[in-house]
C-alpha positions as CSV (number, residue, x, y, z in Angstrom):
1,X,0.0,0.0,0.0
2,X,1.3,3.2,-1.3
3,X,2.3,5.8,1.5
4,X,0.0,8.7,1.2
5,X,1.7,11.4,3.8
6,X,5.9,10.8,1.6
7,X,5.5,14.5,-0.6
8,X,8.6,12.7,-2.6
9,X,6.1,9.8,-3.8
10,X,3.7,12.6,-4.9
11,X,6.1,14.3,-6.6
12,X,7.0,11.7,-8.6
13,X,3.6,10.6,-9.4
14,X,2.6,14.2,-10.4
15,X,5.8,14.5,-12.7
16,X,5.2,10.9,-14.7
17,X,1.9,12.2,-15.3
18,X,3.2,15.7,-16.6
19,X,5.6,13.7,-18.8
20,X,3.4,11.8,-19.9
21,X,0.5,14.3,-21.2
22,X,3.8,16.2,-22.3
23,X,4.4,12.7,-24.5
24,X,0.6,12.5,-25.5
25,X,0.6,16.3,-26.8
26,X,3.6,16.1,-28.3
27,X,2.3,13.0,-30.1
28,X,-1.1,14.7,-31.3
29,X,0.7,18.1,-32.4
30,X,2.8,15.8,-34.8
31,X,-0.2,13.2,-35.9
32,X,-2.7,15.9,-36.1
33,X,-0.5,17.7,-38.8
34,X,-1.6,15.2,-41.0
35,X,-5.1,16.0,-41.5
36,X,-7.2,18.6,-41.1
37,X,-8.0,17.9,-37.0
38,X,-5.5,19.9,-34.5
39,X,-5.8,20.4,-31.3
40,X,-6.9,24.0,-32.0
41,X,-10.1,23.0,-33.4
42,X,-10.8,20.7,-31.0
43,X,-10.6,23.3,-28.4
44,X,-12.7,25.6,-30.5
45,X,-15.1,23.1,-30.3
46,X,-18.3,24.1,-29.5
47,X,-19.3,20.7,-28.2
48,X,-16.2,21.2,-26.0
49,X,-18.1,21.7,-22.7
50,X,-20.8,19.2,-23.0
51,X,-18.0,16.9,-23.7
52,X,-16.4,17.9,-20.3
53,X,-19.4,17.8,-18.6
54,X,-20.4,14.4,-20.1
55,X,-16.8,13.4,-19.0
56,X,-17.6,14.1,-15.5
57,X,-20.7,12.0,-15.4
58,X,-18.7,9.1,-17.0
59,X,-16.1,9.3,-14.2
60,X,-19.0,9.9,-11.4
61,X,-21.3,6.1,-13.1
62,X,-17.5,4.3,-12.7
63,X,-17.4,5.9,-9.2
64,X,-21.2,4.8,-8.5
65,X,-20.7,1.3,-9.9
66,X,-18.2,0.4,-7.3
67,X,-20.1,2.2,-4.4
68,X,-23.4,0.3,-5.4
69,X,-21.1,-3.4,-5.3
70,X,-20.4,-2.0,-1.5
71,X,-23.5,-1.7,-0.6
72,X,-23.9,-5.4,-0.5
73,X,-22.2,-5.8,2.6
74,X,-22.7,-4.2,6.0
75,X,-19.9,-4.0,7.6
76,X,-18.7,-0.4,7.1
77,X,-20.6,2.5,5.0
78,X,-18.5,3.7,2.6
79,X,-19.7,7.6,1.4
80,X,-18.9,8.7,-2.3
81,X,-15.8,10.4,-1.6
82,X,-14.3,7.4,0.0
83,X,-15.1,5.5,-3.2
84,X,-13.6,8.0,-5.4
85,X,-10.8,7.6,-3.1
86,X,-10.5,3.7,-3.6
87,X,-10.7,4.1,-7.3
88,X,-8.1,6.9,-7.7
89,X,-5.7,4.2,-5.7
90,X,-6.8,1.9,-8.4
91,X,-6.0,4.1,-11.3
92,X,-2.7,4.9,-10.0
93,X,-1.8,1.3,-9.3
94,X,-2.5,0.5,-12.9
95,X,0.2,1.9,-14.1
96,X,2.9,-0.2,-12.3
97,X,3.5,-3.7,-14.4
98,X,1.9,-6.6,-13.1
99,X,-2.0,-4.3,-13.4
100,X,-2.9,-5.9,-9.9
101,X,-1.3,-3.4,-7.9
102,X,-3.9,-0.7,-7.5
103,X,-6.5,-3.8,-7.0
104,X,-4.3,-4.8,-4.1
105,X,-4.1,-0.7,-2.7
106,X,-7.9,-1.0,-2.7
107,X,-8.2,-4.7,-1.3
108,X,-5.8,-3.0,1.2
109,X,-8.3,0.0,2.4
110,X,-11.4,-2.4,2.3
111,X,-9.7,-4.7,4.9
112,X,-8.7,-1.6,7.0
113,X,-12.3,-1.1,7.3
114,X,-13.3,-4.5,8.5
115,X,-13.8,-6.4,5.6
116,X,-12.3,-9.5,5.8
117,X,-9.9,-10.5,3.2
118,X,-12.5,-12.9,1.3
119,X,-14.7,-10.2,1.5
120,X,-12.5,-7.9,0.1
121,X,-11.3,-10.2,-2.8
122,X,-15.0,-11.2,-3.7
123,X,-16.2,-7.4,-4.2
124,X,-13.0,-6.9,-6.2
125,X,-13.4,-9.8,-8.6
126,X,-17.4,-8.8,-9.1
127,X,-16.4,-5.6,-9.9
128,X,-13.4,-6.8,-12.2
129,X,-16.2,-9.1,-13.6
130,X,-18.6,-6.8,-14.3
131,X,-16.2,-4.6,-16.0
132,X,-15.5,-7.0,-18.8
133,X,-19.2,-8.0,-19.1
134,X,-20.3,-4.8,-20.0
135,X,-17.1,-3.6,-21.7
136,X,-17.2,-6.6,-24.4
137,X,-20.8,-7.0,-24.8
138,X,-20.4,-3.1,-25.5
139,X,-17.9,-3.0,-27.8
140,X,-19.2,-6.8,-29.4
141,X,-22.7,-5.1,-30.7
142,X,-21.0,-2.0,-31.6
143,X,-18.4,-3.1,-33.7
144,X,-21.4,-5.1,-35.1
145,X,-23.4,-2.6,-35.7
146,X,-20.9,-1.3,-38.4
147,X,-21.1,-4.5,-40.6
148,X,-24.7,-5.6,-39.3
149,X,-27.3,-3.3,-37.4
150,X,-29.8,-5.7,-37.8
151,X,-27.1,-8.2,-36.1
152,X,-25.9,-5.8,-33.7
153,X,-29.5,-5.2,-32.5
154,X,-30.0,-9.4,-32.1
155,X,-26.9,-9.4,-30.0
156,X,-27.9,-6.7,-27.5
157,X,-31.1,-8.1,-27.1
158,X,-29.5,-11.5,-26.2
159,X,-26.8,-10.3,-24.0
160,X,-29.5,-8.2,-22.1
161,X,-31.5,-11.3,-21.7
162,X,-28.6,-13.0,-20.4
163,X,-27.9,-10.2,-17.3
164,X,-30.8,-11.6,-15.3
165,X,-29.7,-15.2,-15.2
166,X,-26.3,-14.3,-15.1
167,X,-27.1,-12.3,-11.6
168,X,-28.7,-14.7,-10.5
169,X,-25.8,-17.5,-11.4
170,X,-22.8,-15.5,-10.6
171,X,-21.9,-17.5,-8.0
172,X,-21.9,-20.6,-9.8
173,X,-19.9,-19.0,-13.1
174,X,-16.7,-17.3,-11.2
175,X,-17.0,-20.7,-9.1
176,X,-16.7,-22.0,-12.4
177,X,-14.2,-19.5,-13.8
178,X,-11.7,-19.8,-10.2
179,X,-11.7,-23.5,-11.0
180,X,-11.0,-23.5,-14.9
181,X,-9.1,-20.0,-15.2
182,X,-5.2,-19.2,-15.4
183,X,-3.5,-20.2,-12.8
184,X,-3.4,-16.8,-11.0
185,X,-7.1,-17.1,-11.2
186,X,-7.2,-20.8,-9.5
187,X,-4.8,-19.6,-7.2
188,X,-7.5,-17.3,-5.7
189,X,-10.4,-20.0,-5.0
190,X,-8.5,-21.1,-1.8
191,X,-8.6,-17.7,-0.5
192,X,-12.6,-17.2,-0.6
193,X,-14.8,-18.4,2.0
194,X,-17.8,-19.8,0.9
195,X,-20.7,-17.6,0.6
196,X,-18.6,-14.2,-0.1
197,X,-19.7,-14.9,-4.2
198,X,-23.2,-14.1,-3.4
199,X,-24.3,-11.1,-4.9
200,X,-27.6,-9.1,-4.6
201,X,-29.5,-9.3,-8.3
202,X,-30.4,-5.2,-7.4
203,X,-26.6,-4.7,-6.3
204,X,-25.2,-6.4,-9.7
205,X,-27.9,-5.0,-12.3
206,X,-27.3,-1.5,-10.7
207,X,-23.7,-2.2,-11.2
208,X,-24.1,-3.3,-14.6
209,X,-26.2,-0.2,-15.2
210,X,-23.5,2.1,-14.2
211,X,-21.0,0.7,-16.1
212,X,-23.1,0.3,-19.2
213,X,-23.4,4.3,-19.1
214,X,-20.1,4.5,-17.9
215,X,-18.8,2.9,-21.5
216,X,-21.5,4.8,-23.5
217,X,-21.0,8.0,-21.9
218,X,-16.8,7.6,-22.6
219,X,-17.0,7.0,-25.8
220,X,-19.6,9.5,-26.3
221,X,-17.4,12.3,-25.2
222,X,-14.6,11.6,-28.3
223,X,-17.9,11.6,-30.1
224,X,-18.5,15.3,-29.4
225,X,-14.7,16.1,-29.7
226,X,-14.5,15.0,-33.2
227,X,-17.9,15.8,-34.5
228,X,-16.7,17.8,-37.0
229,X,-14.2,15.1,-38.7
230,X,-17.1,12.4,-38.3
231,X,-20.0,14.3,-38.8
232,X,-20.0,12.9,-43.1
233,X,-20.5,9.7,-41.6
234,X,-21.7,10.1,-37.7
235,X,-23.4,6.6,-37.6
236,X,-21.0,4.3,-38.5
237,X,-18.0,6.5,-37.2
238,X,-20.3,6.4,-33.5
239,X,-20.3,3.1,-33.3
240,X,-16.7,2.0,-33.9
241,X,-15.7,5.0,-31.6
242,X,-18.3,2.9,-29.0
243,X,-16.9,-0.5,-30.2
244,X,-13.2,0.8,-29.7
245,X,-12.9,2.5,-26.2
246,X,-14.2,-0.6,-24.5
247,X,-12.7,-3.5,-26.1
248,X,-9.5,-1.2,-26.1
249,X,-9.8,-0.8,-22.3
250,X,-10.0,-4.3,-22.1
251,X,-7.3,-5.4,-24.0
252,X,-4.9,-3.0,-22.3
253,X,-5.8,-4.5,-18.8
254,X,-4.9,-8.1,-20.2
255,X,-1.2,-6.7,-21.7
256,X,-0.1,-7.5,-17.8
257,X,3.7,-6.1,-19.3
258,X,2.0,-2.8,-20.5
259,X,1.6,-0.4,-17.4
260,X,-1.8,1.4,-18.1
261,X,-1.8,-0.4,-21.3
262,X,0.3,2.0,-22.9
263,X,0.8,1.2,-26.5
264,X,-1.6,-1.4,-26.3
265,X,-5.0,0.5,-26.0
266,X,-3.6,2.8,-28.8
267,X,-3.5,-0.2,-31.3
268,X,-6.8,-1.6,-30.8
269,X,-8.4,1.9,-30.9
270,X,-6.4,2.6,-33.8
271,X,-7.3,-0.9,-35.5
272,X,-10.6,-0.6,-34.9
273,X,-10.9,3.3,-36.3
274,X,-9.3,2.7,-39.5
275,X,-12.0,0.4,-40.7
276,X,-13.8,3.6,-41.8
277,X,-11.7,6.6,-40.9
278,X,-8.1,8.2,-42.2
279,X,-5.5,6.3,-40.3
280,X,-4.0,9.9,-38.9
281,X,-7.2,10.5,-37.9
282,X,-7.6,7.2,-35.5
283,X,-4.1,8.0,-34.2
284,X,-5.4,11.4,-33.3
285,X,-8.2,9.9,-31.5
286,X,-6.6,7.7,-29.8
287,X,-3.7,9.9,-28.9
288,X,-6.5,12.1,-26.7
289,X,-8.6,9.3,-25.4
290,X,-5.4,9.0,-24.0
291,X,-4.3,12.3,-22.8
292,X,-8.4,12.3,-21.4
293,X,-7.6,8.6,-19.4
294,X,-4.4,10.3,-17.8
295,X,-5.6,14.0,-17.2
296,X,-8.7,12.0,-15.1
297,X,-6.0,9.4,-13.7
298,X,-4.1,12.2,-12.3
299,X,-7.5,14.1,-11.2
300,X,-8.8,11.2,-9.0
301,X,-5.3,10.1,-7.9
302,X,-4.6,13.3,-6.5
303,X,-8.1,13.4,-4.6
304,X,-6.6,10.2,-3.0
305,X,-4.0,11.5,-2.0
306,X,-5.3,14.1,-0.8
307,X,-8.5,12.2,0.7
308,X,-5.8,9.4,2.5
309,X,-3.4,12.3,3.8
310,X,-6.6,13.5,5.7
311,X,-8.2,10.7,6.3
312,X,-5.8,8.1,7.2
313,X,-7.5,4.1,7.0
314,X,-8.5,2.9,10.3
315,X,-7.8,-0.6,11.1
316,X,-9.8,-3.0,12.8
317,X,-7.9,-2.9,16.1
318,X,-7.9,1.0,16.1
319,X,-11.4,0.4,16.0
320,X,-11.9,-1.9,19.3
321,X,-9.5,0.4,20.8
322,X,-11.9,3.9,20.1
């Protein structure tokens, strides 16, 4: 667990991530030079601020998706700030290799408030879970909404009909998935107790609610930033912008040797993009979905900071002792 009150760790963190949107504009000043989109005209955007705005809410759903999986147990109340908290740990962490590091920070502060480490684990791998439920079926229907609508439309139908039983089976398919998985994922089984897989249906199609907006609502903001360059075409350029940021996000969590899935997230959305767009202008895209991911990285990893520095986590014992 990272230690909130050493100003040396901040300062590092806070330069990497000035670097790094130094890297991303640097990047975007030389791809957008290419074609006709610079980062002048995107600022001059008038569909600037509802994009920021509609950035906000995206980063507020990701916050309430987590908070709703914690209202499942009873052990501690966790307010929203302390949940934006948890998450800015976990964006941070994602950047060191390995991608499990900020899930540990965060297992970390849910056993400091009397979680158990089953407990713990079990909210972490639900929310892990329902991350790359709604990210693939997301990005599935929308990438097949470019070739197929009518397809696209069969597959969201079916994959909604599938959230009901697959609440109310969870249980039975991570059991499933713990005993069938890599072996990192076997290797967690022996650390649940039985029972901590059970999972509300209200808490897990809230969840999946969230999340589902979450996606939408992220890939809705590059929508309104390049309106202009996919305006000719806004239906089928929509839905790969839709079909990319997900199934990008995705694939960058499962490059374990990518830290924030640098290079890798840039490809697929790139890939994807140049099915019907300029290849400069997918690169461009792509280049300030990720200059977006770290500006909000660095937003919510600060309030951390700043929420832990304040708030240090109270363990158990300190508990019995007060």
């Amino acid at each position: 667990m990272p230690d909130f009150n050493v100003p040396g760790s901040t300062f590092k963190l806070v330069l990497a991530a000035v670097l790094l949107i130094c890297v991303c504009l640097a990047a975007l000043v030389f791809v957008s030079s290419s074609n006709d989109i610079s980062l002048a005209i995107i600022l001059a955007n008038p569909l600037l601020a509802p994009a920021v705005i509609l950035q906000i809410i995206a980063s507020g759903l990701f916050v309430t998706a987590w908070k709703v999986l914690l209202g499942v147990q009873s052990k501690a109340v966790f307010t929203f700030r302390e949940c934006t908290a948890q998450i800015g740990v976990t964006l941070l962490g994602k950047y060191l290799p390995g991608k499990i590091w900020g899930l540990l920070g965060r297992s970390y502060l849910l056993t400091q408030r009397r979680l158990s480490g089953s407990d713990a684990m079990s909210l972490l791998i639900t929310d892990q879970f329902i991350t790359f439920y709604t990210g693939i079926m997301i990005g599935v229907v929308a990438l097949l909404a470019y070739y197929s609508p009518a397809l696209a439309v069969f597959t969201a139908l079916l994959g909604m009909a599938t959230v009901a039983a697959t609440s109310k089976h969870y249980d039975r398919i991570i059991g499933w998935l713990l005993a069938h998985g890599t072996t990192f994922i076997r290797k967690l089984a022996p650390k649940l107790e039985a029972g901590t897989l059970c999972i509300h249906q209200r808490q897990f199609m809230l969840s999946f609610l969230s999340y589902t907006l979450h996606w939408l609502s992220t890939a809705g903001v590059l929508c309104l930033l390049f309106y202009p360059a996919i305006s000719a075409d806004l239906w089928l350029n929509c839905s790969l912008i839709v079909a990319a940021i997900p199934l990008a996000m995705m694939s960058g969590f499962l490059a374990i040797w990518a830290p924030g899935g640098i290079g890798v997230r840039e490809a697929v959305i790139v890939g994807i993009l140049a099915l019907q767009l300029p290849l400069e202008l997918a690169a461009t895209i792509a280049i300030t979905y990720r200059l977006i991911c770290i500006l909000i990285d660095l937003v919510i990893g600060g309030f951390a900071f700043i929420y832990y520095s304040r708030n240090a986590p109270t363990s158990p014992h300190e508990d019995r002792i007060n």
